[in-house]
C-alpha positions as CSV (number, residue, x, y, z in Angstrom):
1,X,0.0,0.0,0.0
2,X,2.4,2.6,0.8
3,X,4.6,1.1,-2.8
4,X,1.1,2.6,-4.5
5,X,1.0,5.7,-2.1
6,X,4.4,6.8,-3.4
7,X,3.6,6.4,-6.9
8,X,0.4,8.5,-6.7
9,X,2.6,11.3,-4.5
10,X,5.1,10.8,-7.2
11,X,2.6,11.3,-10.3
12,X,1.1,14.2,-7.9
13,X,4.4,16.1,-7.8
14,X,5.1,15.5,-11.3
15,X,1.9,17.3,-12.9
16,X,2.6,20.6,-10.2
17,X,5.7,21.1,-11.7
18,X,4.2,21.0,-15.2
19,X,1.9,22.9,-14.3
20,X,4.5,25.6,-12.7
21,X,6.3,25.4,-15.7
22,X,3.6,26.2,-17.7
23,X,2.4,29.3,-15.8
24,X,5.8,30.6,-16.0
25,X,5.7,31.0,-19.7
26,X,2.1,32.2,-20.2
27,X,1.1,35.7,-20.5
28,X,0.3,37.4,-16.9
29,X,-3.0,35.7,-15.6
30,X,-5.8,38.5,-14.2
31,X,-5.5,39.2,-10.7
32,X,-9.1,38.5,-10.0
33,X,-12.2,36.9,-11.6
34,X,-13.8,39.0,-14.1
35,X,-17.7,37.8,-14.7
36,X,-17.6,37.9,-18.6
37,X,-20.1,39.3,-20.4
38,X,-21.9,35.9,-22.2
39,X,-22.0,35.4,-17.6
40,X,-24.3,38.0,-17.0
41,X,-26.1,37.1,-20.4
42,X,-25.2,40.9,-22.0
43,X,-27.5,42.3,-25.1
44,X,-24.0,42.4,-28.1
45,X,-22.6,45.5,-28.0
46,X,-22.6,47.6,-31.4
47,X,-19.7,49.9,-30.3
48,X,-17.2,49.2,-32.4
49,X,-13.8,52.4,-31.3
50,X,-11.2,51.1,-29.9
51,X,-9.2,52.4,-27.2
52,X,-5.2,53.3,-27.8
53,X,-3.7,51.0,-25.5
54,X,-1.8,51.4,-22.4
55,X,-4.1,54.0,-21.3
56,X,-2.6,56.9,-18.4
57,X,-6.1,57.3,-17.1
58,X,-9.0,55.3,-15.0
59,X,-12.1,57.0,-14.1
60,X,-13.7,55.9,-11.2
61,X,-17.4,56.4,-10.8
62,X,-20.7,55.2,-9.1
63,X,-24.1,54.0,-11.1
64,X,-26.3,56.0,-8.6
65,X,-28.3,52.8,-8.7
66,X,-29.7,49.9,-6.5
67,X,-27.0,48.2,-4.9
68,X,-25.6,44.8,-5.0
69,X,-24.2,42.1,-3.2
70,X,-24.8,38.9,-4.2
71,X,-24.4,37.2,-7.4
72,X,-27.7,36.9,-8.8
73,X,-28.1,40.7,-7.5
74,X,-25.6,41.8,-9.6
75,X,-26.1,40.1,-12.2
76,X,-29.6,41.7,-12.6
77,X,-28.5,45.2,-11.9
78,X,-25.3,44.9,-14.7
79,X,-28.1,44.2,-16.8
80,X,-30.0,47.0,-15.5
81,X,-27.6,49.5,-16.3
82,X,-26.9,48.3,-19.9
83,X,-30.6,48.2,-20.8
84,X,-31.0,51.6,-19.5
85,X,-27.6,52.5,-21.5
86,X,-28.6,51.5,-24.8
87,X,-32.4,51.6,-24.7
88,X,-32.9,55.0,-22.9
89,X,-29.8,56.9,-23.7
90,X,-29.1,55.2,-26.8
91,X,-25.6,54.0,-26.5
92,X,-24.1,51.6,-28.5
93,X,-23.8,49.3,-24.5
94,X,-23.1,49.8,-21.4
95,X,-20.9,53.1,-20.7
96,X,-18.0,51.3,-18.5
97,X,-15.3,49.4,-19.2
98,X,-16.0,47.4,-16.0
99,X,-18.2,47.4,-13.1
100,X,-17.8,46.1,-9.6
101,X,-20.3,44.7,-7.7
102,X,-21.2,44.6,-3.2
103,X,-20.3,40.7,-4.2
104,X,-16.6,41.3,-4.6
105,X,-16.8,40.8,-8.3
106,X,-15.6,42.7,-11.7
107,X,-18.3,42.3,-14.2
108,X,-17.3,42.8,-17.9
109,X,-18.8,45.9,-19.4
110,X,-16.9,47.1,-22.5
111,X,-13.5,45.5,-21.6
112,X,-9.8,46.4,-21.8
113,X,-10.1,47.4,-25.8
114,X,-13.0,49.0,-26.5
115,X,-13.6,52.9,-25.9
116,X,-16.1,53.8,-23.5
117,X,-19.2,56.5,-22.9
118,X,-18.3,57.4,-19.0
119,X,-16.7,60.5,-18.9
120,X,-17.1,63.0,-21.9
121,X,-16.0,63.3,-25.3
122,X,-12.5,64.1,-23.9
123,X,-11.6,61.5,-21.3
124,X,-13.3,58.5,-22.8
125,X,-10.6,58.1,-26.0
126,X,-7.6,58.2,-22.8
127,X,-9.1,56.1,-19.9
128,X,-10.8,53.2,-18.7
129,X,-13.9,53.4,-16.6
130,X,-14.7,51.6,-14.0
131,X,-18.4,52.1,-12.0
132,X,-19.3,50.8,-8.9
133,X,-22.8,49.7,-8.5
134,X,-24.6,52.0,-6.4
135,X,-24.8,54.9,-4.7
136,X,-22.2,56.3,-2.7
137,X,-23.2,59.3,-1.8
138,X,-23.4,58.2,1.6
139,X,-22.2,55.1,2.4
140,X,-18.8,53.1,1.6
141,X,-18.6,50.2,-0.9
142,X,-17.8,46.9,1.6
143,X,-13.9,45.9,1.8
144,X,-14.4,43.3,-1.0
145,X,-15.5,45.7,-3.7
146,X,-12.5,47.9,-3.5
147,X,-10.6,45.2,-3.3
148,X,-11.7,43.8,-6.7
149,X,-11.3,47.6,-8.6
150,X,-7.4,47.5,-7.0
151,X,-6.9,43.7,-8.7
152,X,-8.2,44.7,-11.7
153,X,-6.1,47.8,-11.8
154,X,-2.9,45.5,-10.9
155,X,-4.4,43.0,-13.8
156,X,-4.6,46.2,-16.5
157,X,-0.8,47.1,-15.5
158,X,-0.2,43.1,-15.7
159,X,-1.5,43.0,-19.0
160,X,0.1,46.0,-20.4
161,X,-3.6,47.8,-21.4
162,X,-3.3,50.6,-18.6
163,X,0.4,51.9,-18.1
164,X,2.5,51.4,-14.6
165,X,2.2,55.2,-14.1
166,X,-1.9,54.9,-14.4
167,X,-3.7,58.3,-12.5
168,X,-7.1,57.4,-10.9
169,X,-9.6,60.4,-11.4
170,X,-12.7,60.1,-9.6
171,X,-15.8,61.1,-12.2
172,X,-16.0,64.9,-10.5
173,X,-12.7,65.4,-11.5
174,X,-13.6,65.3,-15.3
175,X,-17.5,66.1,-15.6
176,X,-19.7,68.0,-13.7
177,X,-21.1,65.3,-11.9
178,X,-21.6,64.2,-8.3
179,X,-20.0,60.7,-9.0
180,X,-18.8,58.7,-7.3
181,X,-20.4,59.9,-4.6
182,X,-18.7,61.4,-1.7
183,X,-17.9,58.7,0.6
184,X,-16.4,56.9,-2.5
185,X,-14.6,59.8,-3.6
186,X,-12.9,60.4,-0.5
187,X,-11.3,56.7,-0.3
188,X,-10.3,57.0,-3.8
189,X,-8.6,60.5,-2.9
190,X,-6.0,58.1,-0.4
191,X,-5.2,55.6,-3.4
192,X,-1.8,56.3,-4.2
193,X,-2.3,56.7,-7.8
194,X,-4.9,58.9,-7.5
195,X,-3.9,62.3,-9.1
């Protein structure tokens, strides 16, 4: 029995070190799970500009919405917002690059590549936009949901689509706008890339 115990160990330790090997030579993985659009079952997008990539710039704002924090929550309200986006406002999707859910998670909204419709005519061509869902005006997203914009701000760096020197800009900063809300603001304020 322990002849059979060392073979399986053996086989074990072999495949981790394939494994290793093989995430050594593989592009930089995301630093966090990113719900991808066909996830939250998104309407196709008919924008179709592309952003110049790295980008210097990352707006931060809030949807003003409901809030969210659980999965099937969020994935309701991300749907929310882009059917209010495109059928009301008459966007081509959902303004934001990404938004981040109560749940801890990063939903998909127009990605790393494409431009997006969340700050102006001015900042959209030079930044990513990320939107927390919900209003912040005066209240704190929870620990988790800051947690997942700062991965996926270490995963744009990673994969070369926002540059090392990135500024943060809270949505006030560039529009006349109350967004992100105060409370949100204020944290983002202490982020040392903020600018």
């Amino acid at each position: 029995m322990s002849r059979r115990r060392a073979l399986l160990a053996g086989a074990l330790l072999a495949l981790l070190a394939l494994g290793g090997a093989a995430q050594k030579t593989e592009a930089p993985a995301c630093c966090g799970p990113i719900v991808p659009r066909s996830e939250w079952r998104a309407q196709e997008s008919n924008c179709d500009q592309r952003l110049s990539l790295p980008v210097l710039y990352v707006v931060v704002s809030h949807t003003a919405g409901s809030t969210c924090d659980s999965p099937a929550s969020c994935l309701q309200q991300v749907r929310n917002v882009q059917h209010y986006h495109t059928q009301t406002l008459q966007w081509c999707d959902v303004a934001y690059n990404f938004l981040i859910g109560e749940d801890g998670l990063v939903y998909e909204g127009r990605g790393w590549h494409t431009k997006g419709n969340h700050a102006g005519t001015n900042w959209n061509a030079m930044s990513i936009g990320i939107s927390f869902m919900g209003n912040y005006m005066e209240r704190v997203p929870p620990p988790r949901a800051l947690r997942a914009a700062k991965n996926l701000l270490a995963c744009g760096v990673a994969q070369g689509v926002l540059r090392p020197d990135y500024q943060v800009k809270g949505h006030r900063d560039v529009q006349k706008t109350l967004s992100p809300g105060d409370q949100l603001y204020r944290i983002i304020q202490q982020w040392p890339q903020y600018e």
